[in-house]
HTML snippet that shows the backbone in 3Dmol.js (N, CA, C, O; Angstrom):
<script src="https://3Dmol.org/build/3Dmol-min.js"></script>
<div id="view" style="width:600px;height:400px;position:relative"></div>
<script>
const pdb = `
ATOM      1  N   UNK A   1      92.095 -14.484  52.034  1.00  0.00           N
ATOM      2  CA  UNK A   1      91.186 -15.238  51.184  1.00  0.00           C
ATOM      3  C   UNK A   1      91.875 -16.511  50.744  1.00  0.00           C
ATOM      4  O   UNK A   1      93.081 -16.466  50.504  1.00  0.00           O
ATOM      5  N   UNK A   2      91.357 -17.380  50.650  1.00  0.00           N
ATOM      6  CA  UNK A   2      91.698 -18.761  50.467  1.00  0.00           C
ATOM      7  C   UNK A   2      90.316 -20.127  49.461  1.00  0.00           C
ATOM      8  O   UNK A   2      89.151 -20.350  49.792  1.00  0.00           O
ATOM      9  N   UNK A   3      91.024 -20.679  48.389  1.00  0.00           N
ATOM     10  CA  UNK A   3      89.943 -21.189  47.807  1.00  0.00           C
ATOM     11  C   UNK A   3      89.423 -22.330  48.432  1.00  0.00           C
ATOM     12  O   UNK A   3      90.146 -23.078  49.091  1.00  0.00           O
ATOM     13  N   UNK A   4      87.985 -22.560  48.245  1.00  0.00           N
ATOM     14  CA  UNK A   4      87.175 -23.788  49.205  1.00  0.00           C
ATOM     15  C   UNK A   4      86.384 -24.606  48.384  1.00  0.00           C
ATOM     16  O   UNK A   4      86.877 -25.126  47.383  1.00  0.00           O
ATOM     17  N   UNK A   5      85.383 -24.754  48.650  1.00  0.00           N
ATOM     18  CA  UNK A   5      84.760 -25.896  47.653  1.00  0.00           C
ATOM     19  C   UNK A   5      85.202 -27.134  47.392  1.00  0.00           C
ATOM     20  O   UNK A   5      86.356 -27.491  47.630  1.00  0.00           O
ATOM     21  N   UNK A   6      84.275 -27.896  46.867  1.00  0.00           N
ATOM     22  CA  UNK A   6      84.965 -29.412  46.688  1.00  0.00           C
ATOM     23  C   UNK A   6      85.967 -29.905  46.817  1.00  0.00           C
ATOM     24  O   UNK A   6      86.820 -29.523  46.017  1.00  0.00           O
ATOM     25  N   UNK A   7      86.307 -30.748  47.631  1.00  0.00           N
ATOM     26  CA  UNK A   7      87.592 -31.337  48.297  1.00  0.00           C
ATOM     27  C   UNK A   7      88.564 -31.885  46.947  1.00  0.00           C
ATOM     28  O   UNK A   7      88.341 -32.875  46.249  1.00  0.00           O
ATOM     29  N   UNK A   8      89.847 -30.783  46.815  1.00  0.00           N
ATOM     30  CA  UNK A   8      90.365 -31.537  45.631  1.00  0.00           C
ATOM     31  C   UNK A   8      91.888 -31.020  45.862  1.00  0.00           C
ATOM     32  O   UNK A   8      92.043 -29.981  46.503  1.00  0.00           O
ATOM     33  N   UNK A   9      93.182 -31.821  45.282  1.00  0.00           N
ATOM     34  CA  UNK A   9      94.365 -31.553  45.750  1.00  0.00           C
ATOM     35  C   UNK A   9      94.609 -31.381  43.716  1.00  0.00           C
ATOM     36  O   UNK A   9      94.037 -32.191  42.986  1.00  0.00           O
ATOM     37  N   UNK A  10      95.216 -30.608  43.306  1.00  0.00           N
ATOM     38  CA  UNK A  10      95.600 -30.105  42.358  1.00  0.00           C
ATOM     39  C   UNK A  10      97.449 -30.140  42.191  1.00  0.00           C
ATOM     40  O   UNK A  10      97.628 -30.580  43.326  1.00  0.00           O
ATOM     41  N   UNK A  11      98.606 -30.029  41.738  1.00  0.00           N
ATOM     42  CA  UNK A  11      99.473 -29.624  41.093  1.00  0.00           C
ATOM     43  C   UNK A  11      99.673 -28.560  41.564  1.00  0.00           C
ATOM     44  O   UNK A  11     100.678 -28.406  42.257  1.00  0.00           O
ATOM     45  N   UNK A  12      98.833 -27.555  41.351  1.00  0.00           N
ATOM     46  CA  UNK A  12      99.168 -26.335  41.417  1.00  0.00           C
ATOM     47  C   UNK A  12      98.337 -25.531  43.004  1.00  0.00           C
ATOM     48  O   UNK A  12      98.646 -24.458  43.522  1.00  0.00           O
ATOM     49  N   UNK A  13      97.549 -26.240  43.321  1.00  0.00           N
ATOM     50  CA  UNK A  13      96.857 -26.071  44.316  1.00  0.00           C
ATOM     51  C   UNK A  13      96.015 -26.920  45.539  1.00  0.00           C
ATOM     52  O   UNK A  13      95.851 -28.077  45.153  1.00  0.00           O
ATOM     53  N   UNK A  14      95.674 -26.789  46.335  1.00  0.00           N
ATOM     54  CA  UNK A  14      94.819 -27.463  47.699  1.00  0.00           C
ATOM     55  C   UNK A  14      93.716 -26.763  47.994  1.00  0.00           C
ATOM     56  O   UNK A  14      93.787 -25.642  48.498  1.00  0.00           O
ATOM     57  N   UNK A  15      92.616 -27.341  47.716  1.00  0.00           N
ATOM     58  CA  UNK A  15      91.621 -26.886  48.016  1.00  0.00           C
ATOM     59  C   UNK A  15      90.983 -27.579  48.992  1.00  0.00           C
ATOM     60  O   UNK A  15      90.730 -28.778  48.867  1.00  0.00           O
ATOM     61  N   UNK A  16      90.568 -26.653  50.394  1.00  0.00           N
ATOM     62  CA  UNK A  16      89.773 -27.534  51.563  1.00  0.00           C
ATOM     63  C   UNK A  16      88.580 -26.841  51.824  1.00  0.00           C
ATOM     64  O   UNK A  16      88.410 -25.630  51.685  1.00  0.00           O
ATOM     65  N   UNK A  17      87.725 -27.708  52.228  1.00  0.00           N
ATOM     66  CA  UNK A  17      86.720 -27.436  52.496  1.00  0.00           C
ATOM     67  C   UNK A  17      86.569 -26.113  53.799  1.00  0.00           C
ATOM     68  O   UNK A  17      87.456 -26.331  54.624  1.00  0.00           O
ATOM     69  N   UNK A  18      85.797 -24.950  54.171  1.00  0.00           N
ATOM     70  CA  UNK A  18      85.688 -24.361  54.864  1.00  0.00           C
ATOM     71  C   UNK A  18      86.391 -24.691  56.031  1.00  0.00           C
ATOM     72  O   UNK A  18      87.500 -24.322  56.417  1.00  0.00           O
ATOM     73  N   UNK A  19      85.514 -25.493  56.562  1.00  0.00           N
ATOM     74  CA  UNK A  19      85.954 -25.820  57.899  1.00  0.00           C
ATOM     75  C   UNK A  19      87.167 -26.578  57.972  1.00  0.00           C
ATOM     76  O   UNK A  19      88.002 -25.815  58.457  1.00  0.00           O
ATOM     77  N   UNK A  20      87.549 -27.394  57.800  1.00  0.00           N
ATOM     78  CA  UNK A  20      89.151 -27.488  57.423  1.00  0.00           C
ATOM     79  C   UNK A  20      90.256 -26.361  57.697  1.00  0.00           C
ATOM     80  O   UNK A  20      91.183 -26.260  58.501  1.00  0.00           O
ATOM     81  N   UNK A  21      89.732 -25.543  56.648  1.00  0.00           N
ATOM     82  CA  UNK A  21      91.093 -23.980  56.400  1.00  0.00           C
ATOM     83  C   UNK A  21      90.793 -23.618  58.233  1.00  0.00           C
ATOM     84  O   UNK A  21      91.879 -23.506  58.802  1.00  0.00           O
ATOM     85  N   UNK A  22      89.821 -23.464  59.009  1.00  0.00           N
ATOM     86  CA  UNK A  22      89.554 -23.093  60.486  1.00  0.00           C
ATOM     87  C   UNK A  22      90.121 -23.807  60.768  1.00  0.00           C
ATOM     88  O   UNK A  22      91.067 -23.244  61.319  1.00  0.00           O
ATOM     89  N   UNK A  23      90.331 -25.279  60.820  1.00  0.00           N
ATOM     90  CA  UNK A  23      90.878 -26.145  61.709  1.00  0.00           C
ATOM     91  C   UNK A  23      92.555 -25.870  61.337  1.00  0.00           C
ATOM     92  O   UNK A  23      93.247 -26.298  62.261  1.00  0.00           O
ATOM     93  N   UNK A  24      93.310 -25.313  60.310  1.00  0.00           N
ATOM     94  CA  UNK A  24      94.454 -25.197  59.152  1.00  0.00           C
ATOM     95  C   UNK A  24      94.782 -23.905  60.855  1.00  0.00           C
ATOM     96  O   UNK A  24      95.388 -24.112  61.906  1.00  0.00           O
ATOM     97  N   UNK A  25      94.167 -22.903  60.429  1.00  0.00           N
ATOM     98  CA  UNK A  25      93.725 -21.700  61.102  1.00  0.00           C
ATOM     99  C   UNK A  25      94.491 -22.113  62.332  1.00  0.00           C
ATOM    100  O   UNK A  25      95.686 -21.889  62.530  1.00  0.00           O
ATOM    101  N   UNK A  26      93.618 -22.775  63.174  1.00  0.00           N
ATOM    102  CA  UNK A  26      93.728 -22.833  64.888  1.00  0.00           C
ATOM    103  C   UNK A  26      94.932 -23.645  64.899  1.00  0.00           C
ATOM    104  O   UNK A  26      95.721 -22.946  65.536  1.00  0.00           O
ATOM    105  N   UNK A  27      95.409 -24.487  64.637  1.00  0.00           N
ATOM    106  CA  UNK A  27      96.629 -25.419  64.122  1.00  0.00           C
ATOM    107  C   UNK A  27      98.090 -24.163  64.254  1.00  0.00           C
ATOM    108  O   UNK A  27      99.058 -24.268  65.006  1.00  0.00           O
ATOM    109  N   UNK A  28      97.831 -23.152  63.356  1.00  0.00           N
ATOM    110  CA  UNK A  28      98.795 -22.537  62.908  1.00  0.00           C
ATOM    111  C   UNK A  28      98.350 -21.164  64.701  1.00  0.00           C
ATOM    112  O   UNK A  28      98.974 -20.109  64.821  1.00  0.00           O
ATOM    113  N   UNK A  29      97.520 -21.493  65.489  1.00  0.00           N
ATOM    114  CA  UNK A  29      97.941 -20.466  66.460  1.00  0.00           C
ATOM    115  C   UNK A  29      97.180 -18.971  66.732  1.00  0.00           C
ATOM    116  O   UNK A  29      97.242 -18.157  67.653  1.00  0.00           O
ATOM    117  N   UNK A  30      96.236 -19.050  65.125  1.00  0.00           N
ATOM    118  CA  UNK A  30      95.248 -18.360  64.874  1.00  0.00           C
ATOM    119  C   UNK A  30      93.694 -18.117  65.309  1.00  0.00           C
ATOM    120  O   UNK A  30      93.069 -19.174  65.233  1.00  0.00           O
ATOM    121  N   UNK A  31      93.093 -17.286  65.637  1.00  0.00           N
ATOM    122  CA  UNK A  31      91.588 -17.552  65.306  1.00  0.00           C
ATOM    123  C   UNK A  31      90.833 -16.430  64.350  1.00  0.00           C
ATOM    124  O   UNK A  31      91.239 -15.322  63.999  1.00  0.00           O
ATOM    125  N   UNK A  32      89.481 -17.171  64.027  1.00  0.00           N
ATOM    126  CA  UNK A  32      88.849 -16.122  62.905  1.00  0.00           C
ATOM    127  C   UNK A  32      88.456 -15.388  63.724  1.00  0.00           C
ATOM    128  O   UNK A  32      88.391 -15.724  64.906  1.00  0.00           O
ATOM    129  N   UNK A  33      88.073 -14.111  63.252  1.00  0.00           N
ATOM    130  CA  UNK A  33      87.668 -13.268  64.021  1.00  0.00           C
ATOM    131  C   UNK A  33      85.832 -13.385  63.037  1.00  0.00           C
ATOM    132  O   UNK A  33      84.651 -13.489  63.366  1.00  0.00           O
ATOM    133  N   UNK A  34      86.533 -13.295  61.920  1.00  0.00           N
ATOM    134  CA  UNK A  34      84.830 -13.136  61.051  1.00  0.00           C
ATOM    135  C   UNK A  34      85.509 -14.128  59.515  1.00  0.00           C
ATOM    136  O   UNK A  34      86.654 -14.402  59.159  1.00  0.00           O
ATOM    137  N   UNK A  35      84.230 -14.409  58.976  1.00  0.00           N
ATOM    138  CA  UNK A  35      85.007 -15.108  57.835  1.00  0.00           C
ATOM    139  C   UNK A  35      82.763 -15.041  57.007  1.00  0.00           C
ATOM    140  O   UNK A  35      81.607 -15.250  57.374  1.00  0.00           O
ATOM    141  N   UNK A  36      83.485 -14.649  55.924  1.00  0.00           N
ATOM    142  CA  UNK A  36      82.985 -14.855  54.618  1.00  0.00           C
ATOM    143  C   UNK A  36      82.905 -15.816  53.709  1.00  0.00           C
ATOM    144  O   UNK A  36      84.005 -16.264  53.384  1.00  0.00           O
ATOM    145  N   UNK A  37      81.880 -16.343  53.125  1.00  0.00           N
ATOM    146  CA  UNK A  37      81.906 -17.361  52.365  1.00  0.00           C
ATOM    147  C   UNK A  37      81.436 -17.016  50.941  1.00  0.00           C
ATOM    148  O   UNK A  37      80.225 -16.809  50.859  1.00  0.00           O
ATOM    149  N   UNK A  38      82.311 -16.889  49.535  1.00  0.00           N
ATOM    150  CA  UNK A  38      81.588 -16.936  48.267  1.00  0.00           C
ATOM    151  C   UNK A  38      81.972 -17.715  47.579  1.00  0.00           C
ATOM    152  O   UNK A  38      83.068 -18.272  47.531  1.00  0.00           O
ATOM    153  N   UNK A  39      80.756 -17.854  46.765  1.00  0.00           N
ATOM    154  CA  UNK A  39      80.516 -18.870  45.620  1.00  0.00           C
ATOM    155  C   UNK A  39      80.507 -18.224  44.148  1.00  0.00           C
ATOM    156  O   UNK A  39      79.985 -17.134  43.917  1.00  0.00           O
ATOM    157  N   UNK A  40      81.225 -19.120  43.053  1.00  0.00           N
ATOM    158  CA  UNK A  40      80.673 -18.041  41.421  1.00  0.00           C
ATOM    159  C   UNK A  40      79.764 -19.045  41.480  1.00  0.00           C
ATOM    160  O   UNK A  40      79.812 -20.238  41.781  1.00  0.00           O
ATOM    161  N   UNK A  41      78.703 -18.088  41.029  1.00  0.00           N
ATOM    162  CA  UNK A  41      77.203 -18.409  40.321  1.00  0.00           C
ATOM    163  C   UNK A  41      77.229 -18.042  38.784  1.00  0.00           C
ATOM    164  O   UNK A  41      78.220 -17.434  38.380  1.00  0.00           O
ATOM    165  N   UNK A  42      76.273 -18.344  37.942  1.00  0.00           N
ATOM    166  CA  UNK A  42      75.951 -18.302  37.069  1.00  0.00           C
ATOM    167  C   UNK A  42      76.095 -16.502  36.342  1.00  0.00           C
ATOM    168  O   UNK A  42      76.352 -16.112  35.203  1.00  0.00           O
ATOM    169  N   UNK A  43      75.724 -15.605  37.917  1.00  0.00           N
ATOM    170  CA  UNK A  43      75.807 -14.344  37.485  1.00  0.00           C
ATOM    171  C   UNK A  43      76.659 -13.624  38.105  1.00  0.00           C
ATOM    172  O   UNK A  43      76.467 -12.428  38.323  1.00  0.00           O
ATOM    173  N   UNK A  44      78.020 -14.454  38.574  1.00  0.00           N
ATOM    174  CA  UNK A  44      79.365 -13.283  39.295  1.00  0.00           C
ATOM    175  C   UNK A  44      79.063 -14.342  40.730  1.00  0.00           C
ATOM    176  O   UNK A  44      78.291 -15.248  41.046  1.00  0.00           O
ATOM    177  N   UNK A  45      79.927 -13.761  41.177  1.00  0.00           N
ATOM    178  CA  UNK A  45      80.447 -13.817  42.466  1.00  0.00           C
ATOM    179  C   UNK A  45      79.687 -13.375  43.591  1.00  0.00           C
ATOM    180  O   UNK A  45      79.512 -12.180  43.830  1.00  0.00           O
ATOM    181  N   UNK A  46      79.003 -14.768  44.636  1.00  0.00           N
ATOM    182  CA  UNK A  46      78.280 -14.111  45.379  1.00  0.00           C
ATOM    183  C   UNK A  46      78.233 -14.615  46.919  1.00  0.00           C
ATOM    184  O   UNK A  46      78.478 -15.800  47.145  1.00  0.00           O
ATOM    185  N   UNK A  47      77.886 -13.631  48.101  1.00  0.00           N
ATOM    186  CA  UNK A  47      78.313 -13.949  49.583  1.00  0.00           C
ATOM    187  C   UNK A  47      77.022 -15.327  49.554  1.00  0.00           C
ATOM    188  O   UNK A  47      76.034 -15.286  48.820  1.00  0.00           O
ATOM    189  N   UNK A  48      77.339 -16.491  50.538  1.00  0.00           N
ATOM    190  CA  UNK A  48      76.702 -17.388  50.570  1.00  0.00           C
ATOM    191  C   UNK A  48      76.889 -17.564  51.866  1.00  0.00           C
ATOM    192  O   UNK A  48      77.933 -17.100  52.326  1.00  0.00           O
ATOM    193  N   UNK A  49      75.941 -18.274  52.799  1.00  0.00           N
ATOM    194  CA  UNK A  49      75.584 -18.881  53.890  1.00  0.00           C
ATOM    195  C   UNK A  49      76.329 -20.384  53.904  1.00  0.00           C
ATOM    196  O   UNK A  49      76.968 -20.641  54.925  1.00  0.00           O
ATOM    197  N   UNK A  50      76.297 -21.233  53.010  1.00  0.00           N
ATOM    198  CA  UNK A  50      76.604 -22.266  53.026  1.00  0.00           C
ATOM    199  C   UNK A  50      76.754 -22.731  51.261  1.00  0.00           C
ATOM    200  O   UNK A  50      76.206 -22.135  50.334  1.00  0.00           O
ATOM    201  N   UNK A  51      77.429 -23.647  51.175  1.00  0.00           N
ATOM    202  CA  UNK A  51      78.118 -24.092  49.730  1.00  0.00           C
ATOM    203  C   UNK A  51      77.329 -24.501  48.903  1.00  0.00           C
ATOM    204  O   UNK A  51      76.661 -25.172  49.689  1.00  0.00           O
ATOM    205  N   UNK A  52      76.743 -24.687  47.751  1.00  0.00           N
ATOM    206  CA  UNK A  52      75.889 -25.430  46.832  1.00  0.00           C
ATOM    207  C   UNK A  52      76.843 -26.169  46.234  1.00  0.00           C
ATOM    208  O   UNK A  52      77.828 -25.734  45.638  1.00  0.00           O
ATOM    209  N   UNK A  53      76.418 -27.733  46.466  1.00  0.00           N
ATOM    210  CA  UNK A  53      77.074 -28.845  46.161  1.00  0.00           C
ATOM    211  C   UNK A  53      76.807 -28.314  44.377  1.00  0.00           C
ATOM    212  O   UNK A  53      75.751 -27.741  44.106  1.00  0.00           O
ATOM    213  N   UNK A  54      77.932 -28.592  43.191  1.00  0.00           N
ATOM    214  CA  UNK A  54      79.559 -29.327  44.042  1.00  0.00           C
ATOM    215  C   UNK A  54      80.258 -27.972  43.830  1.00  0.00           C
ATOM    216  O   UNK A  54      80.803 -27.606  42.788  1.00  0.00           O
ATOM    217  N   UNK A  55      80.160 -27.306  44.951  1.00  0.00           N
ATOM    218  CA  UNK A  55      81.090 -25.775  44.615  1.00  0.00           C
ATOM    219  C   UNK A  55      82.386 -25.959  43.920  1.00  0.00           C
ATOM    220  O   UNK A  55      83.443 -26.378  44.392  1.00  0.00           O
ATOM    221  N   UNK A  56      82.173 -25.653  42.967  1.00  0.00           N
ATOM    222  CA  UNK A  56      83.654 -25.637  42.192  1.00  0.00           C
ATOM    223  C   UNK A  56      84.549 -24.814  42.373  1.00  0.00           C
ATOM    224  O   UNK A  56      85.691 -25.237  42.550  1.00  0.00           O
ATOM    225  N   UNK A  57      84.306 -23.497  42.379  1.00  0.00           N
ATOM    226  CA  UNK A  57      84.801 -22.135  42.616  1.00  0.00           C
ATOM    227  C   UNK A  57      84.121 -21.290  44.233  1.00  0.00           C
ATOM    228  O   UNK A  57      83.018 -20.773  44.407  1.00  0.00           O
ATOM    229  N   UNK A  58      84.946 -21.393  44.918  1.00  0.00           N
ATOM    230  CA  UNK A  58      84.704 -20.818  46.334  1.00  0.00           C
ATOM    231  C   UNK A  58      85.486 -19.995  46.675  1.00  0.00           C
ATOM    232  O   UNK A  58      86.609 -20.342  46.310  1.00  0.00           O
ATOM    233  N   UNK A  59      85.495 -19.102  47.171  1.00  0.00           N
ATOM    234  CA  UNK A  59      86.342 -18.888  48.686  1.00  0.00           C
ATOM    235  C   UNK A  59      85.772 -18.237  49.876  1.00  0.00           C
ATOM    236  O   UNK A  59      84.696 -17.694  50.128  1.00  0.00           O
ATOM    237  N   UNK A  60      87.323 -18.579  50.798  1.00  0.00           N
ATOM    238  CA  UNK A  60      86.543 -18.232  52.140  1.00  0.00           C
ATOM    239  C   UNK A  60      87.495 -17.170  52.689  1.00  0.00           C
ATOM    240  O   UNK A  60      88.677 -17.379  52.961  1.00  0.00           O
ATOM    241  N   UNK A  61      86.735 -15.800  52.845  1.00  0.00           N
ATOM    242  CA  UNK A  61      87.390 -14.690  53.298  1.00  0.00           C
ATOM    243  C   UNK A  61      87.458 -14.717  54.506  1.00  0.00           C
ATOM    244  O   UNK A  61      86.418 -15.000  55.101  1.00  0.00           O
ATOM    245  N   UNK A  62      88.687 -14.437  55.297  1.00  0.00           N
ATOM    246  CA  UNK A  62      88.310 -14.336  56.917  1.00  0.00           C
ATOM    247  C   UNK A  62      89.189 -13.637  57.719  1.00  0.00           C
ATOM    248  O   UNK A  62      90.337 -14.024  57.503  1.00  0.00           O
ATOM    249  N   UNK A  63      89.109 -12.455  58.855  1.00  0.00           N
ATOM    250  CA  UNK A  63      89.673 -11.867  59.321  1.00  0.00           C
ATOM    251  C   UNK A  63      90.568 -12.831  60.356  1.00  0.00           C
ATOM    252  O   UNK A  63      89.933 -13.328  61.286  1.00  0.00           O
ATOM    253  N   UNK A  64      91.597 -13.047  60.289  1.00  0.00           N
ATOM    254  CA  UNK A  64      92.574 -13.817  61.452  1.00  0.00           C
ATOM    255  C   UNK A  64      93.027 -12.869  62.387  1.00  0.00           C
ATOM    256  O   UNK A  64      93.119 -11.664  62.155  1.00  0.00           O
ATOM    257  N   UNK A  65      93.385 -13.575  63.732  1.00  0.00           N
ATOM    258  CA  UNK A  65      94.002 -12.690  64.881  1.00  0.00           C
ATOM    259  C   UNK A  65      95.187 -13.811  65.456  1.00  0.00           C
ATOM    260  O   UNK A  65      95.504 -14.872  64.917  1.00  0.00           O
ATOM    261  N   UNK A  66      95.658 -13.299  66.557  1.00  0.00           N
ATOM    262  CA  UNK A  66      96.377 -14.270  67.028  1.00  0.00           C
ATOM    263  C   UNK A  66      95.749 -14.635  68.213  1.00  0.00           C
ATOM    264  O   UNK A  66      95.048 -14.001  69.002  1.00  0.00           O
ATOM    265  N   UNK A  67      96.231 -16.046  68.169  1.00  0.00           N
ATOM    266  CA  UNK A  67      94.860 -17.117  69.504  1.00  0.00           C
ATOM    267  C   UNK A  67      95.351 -17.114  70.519  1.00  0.00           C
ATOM    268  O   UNK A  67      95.906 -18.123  70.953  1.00  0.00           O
ATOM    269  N   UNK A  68      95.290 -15.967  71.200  1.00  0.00           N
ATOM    270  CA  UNK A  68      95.342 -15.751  72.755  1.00  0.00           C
ATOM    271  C   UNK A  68      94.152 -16.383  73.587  1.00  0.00           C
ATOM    272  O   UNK A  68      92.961 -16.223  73.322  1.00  0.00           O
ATOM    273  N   UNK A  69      94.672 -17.138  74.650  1.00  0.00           N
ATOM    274  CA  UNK A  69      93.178 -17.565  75.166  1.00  0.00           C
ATOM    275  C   UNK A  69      92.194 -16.235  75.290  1.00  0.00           C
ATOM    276  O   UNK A  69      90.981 -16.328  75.103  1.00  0.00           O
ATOM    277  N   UNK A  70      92.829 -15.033  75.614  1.00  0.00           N
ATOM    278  CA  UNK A  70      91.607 -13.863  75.803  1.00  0.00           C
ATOM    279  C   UNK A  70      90.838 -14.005  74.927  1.00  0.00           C
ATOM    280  O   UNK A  70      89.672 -14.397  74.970  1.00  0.00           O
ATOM    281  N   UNK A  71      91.869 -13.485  73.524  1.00  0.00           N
ATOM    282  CA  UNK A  71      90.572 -13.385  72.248  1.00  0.00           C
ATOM    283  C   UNK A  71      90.036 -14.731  71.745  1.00  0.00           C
ATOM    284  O   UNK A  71      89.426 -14.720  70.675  1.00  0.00           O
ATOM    285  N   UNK A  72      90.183 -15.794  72.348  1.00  0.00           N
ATOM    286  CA  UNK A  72      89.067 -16.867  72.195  1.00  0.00           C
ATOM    287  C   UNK A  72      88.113 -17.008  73.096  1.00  0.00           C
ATOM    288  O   UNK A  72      87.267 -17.827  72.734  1.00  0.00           O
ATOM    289  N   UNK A  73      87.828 -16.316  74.595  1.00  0.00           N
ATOM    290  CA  UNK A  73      87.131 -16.295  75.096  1.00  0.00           C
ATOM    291  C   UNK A  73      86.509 -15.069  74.741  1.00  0.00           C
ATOM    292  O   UNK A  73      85.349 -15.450  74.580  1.00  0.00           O
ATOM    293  N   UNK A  74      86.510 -13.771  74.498  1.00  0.00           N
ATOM    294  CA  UNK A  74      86.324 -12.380  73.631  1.00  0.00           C
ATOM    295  C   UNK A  74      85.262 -13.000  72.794  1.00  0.00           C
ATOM    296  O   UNK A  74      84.054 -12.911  73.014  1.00  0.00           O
ATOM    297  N   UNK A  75      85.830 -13.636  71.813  1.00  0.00           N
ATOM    298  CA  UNK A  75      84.970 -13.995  70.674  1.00  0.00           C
ATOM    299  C   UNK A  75      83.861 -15.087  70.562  1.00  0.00           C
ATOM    300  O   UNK A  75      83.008 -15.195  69.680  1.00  0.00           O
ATOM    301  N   UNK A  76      84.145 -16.158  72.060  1.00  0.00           N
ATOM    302  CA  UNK A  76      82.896 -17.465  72.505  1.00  0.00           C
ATOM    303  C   UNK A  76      81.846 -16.418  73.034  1.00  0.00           C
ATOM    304  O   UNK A  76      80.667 -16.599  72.727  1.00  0.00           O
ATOM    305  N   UNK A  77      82.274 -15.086  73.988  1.00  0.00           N
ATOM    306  CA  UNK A  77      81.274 -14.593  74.240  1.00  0.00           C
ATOM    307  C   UNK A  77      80.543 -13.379  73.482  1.00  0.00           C
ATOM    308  O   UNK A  77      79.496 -12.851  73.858  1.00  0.00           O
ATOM    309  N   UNK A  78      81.213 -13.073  72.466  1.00  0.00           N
ATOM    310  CA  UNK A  78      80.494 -12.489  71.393  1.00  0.00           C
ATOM    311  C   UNK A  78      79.742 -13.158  70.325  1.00  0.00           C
ATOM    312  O   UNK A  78      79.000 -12.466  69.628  1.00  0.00           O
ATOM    313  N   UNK A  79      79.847 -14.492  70.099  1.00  0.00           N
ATOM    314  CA  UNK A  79      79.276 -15.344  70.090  1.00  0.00           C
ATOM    315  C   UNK A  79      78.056 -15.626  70.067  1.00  0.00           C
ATOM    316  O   UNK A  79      77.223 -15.673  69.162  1.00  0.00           O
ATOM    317  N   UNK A  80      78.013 -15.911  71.728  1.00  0.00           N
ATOM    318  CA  UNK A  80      76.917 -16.168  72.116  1.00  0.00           C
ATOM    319  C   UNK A  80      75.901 -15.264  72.468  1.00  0.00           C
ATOM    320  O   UNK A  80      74.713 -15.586  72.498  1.00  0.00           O
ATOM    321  N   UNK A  81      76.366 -14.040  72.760  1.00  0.00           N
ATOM    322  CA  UNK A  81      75.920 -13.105  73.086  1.00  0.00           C
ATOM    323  C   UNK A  81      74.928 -12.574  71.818  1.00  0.00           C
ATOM    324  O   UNK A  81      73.858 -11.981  71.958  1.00  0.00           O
ATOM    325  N   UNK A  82      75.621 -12.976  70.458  1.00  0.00           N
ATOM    326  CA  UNK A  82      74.595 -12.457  69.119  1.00  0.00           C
ATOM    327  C   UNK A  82      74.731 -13.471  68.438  1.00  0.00           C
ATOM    328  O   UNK A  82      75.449 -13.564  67.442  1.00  0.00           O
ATOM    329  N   UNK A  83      73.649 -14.829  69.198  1.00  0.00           N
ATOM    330  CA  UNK A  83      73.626 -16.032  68.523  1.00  0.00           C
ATOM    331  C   UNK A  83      72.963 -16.068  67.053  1.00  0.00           C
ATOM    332  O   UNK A  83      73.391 -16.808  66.167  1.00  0.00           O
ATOM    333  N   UNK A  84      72.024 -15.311  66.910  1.00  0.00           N
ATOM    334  CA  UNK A  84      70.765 -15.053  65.504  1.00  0.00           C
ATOM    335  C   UNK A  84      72.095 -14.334  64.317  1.00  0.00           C
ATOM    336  O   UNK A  84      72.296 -14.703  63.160  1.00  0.00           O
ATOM    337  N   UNK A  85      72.706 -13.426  64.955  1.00  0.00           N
ATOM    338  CA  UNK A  85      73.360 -12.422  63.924  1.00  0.00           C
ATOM    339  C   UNK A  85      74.216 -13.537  63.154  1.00  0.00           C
ATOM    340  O   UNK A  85      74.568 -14.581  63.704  1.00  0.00           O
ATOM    341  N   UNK A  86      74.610 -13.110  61.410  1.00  0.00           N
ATOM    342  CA  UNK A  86      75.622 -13.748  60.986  1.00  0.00           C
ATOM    343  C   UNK A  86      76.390 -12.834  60.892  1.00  0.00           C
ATOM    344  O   UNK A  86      76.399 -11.667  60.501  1.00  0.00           O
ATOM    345  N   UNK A  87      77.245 -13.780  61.449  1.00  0.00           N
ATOM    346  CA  UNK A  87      78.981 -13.611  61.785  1.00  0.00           C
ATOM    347  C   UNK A  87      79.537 -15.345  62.120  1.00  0.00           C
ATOM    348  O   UNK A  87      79.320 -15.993  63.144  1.00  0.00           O
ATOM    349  N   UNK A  88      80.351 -15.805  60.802  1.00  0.00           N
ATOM    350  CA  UNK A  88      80.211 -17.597  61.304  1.00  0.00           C
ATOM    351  C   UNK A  88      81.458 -17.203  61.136  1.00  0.00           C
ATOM    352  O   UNK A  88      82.023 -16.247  60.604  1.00  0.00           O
ATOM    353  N   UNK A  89      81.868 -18.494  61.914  1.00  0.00           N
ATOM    354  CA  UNK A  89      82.969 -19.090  61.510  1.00  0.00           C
ATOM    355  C   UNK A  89      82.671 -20.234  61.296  1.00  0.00           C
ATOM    356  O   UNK A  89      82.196 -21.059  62.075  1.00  0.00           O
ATOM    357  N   UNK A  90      82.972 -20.345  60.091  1.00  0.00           N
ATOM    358  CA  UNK A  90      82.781 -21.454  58.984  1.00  0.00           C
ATOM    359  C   UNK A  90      82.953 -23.158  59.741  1.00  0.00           C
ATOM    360  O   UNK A  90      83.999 -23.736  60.036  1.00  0.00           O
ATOM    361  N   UNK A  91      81.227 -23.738  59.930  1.00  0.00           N
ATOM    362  CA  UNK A  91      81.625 -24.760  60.387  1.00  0.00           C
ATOM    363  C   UNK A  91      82.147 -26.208  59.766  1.00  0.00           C
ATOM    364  O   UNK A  91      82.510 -27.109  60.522  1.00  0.00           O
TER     365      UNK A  91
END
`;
const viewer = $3Dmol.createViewer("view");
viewer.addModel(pdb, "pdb");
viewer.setStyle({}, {cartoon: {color: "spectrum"}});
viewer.zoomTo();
viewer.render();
</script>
């Protein structure tokens, strides 16, 4: 888990936007396998599809593997194969 939302560099912290931490991700040799996105709302903590501007409080949960070309081709064709289903990786 890693915090997301509004693009902001802190003292104490770095916060990047979703897709970013993926690009952080593949950089470092990794791929997602599945990744989660929550937002605090007004009533707790909740799974979201996409961010409501200006997410202050985010994060983005996501199963990592190591980026073998297999399991990146594994996962383009699982993919595509259940294009409707969510399962993102955070674009």
């Amino acid at each position: 888990s890693v915090p997301t939302g509004e693009r902001r560099l802190t003292a104490t912290e770095a916060v990047y936007e979703p897709s970013e931490w993926v690009d952080r991700f593949s950089r470092a040799g990794l791929v997602v396998v599945e990744d989660e996105l929550y937002e605090h709302t007004p009533v707790g903590w909740r799974s979201v599809e996409e961010l409501t501007p200006p997410a202050r409080r985010a994060l983005l949960c996501a199963e990592l593997a190591r980026g073998s070309f297999a399991d990146r081709l594994r996962l383009a064709l699982r993919d595509r194969r259940h294009r409707g289903e969510v399962r993102r990786v955070t674009r």
